[in-house]
N, C-alpha and C positions, 0 to 999 in steps of 0.2 A: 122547557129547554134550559141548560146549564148556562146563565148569563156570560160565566166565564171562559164558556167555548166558542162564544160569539165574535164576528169580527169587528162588532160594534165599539167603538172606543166611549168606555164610561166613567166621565167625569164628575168628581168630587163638589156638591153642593157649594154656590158658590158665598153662603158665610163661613161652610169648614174650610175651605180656599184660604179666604180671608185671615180668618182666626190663624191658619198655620202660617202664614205668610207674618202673622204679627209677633211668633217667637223667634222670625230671624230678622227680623227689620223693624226700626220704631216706625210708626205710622202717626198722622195726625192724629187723623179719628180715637187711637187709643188713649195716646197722651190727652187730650183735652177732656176725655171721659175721666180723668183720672181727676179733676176739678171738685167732684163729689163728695170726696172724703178730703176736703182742703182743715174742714174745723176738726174732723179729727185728730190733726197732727198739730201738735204744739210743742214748740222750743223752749217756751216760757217756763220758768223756775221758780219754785218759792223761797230758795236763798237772795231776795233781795236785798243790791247794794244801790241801786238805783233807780230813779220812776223815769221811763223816758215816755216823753209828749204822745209817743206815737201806739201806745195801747199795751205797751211792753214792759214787763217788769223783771230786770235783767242781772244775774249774778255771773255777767261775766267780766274778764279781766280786766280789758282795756278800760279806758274811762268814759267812752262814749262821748266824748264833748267834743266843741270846738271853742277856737277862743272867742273871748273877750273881750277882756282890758288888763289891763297892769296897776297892779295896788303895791303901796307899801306892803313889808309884809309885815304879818301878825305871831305871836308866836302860837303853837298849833295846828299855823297853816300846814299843808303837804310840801316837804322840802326838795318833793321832783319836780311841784311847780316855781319853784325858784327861776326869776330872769335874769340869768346872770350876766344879760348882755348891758338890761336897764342898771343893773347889781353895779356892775363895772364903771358906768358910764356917772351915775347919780352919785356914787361914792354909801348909798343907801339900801338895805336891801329891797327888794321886790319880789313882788310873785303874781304869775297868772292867774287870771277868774276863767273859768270856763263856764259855758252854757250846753247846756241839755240837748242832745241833736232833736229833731223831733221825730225821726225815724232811724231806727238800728238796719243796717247794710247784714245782707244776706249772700255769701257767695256761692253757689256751687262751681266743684269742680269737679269735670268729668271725665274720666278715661274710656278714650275710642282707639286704645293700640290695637295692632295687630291679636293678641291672647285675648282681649273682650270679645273678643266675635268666635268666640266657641260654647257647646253646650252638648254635654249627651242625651239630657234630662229637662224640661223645663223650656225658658228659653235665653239666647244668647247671653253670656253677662252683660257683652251692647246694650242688648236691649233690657235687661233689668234694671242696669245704670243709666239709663235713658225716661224708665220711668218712676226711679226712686228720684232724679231730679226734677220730674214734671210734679210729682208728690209735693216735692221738699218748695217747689217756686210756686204752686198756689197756695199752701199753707204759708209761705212768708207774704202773698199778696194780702192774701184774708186776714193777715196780723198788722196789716201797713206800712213792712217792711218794704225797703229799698230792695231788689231781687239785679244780681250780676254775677257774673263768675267766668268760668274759662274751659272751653271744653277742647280736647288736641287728641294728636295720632299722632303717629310716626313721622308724618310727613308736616304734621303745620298746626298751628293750635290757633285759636279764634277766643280773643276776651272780648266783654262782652258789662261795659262799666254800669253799675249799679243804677238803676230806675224802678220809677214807683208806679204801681197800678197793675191794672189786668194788662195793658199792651204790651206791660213789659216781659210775665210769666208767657204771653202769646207768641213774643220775639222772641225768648230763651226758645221755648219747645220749637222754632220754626227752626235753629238754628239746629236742634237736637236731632229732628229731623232731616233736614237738608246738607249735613256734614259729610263733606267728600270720602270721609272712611266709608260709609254705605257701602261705595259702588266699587273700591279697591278692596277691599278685606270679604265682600260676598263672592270675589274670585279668586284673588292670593290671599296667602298669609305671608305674611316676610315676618324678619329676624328684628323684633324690637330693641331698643336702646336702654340701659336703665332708668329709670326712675328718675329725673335732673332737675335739669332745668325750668323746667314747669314749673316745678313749685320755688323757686327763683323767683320765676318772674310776679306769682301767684301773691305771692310776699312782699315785691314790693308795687304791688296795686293795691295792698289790701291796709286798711284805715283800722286804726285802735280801735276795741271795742266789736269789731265784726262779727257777725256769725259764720263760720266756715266749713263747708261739709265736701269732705274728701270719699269722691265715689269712684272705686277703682278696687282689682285684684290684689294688688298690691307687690306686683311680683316684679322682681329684679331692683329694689328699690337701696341704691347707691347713697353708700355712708351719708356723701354729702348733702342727698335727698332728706335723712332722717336730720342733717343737722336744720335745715331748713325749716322743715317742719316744726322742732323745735325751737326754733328762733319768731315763727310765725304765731307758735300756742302761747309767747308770753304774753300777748296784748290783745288777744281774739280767744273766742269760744270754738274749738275745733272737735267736730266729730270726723270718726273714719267709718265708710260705709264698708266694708271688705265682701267684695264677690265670689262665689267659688262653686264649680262645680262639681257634683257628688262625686264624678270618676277624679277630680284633681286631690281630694280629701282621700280617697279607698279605691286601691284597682278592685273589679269585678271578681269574679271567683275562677280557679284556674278553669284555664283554656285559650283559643285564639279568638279575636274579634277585630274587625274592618272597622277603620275608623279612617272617615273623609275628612282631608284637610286641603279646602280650596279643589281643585282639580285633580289629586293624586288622593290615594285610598294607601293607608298605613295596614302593617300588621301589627294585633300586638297582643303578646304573648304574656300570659299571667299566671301559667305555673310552676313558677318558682319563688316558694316562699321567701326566699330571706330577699330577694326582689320585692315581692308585694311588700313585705316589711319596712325595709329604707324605705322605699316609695312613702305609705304611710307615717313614718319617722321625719319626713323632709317636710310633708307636708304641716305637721305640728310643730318642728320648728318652726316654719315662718310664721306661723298663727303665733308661738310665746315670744317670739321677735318682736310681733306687731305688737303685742297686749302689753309687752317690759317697755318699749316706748311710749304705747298712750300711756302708763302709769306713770313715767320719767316726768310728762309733761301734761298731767293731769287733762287727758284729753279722752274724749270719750269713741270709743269700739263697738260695732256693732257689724255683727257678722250673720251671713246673705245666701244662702242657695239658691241656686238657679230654680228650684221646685217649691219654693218658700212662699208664702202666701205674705208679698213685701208689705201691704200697708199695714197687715198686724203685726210683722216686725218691726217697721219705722213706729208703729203707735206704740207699741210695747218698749222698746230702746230709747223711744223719747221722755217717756212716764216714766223712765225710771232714773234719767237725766234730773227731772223735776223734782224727784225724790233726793 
């Protein structure tokens, strides 16, 4: 008998259930699977400017310290750490001593707008973003980094201050997980805002010397977004994770195709070249947009398809950080 004439309803084995259920939504179970390859990803550098306490050998900007004490100064000393307040007050100069922190502060931040929750290919950028930070917060537990960062939507964004250990990488994922975009964006899609404020506020949580890893599409991202960022890359190590899927890079080849957005089903029509064209022109501009700022501000780009096999991207873009 022809199974498919039957009036038997036959469902789907329930790990391929599962599995498909895990390219539109982050799950626990995934993320904490992703614990595995924690030693493979390393931020660590062999341009070292300094040895911190905490297993870390770090050539990034900031200075990584906290204070001290206050000394005469020497000549030699660094003329930023000048106290011009003892400077003032003593009639003499001074300057700060700082101390070594014993752990370097790891932020992710993560974008849960409305456009992450798309995908033709692969799955969600949500959820690739979901578990390039599960990635990126056991590799900084397993280095004994401090793990915090900030993860928002359209509607509210959740920080999330720096802590040490595995409960803290378990809190981050609970929160990756449990973030009210899920349950709005798996039905609507609305009209996202640019690029803002976030990284405002992102900026000023975030302590000299930090590690900072910016996971997002990157789209719609507002001048004063970019100056941000630039104001945050002089004292922290910033990588950009950039998301993208294959149909956002190249429309399909001509013809019509159905594309679901939330509740309502689009047409969309592809034969016409010098449309597919712009289309692909728009999409390379924001790509050399993004790559002329991380060069501006010596910040490092790594770039993500939704069908991309991510932790050999994250391990390849990190090694070559190192380099």
């Amino acid at each position: 008998m022809n199974p498919f004439s039957s009036s038997r309803k036959i469902s789907a084995p329930a790990e391929t259930q599962h599995k498909a259920h895990e390219q539109t939504r982050a799950t626990t179970r995934d993320l904490l699977s992703l614990s595995r390859f924690a030693t493979q990803l390393s931020s660590r550098t062999s341009n070292i400017r300094a040895q911190q306490a905490g297993n870390y050998l770090s050539g990034f900007k900031g200075r990584g310290m906290e204070f001290a004490e206050v000394r005469p100064y020497f000549p030699g000393d660094d003329l930023r750490s000048i106290d011009w307040r003892v400077t003032a007050r003593t009639g003499r100069t001074h300057t700060k001593l700082f101390r070594e922190e014993r752990e370097r502060p790891v932020l992710l931040w993560v974008d849960y707008r409305a456009p992450m929750f798309f995908a033709t290919r692969g799955a969600f950028k949500a959820v690739v973003a979901a578990r390039a930070a599960a990635l990126l917060a056991w590799s900084a537990i397993a280095q004994g980094d401090r793990l915090g960062g900030l993860i928002f939507s359209d509607q509210q964004h959740l920080e999330l201050r720096p802590l040490q250990g595995k409960s803290a990488a378990l809190h981050f994922i609970r929160n990756l997980v449990e973030h009210p975009a899920w349950k709005r964006n798996t039905a609507t899609q609305q009209t996202s805002p640019p690029l803002l404020w976030d990284f405002a506020k992102l900026r000023h949580a975030t302590r000299p010397g930090s590690s900072v890893f910016l996971i997002s599409d990157f789209r719609h991202l507002a001048p004063q977004a970019e100056k941000n960022i630039g104001q945050l890359a002089r004292h922290n190590d910033l990588a950009l994770l950039c998301i993208h899927d294959p149909l956002e890079e190249q429309l399909p080849p001509a013809g019509h195709y159905k594309i679901a957005q939330g509740n309502k089903e689009l047409l969309l029509d592809t034969g016409d070249h010098r449309v597919r064209q712009q289309y692909q022109d728009n999409f390379q501009r924001r790509r050399d947009n993004l790559a002329k700022l991380c060069r501006q501000h010596r910040m490092t780009l790594l770039h993500c398809s939704t069908t991309d096999n991510l932790v050999q991207k994250l391990k390849d873009g990190l090694s070559e950080v190192r380099r």
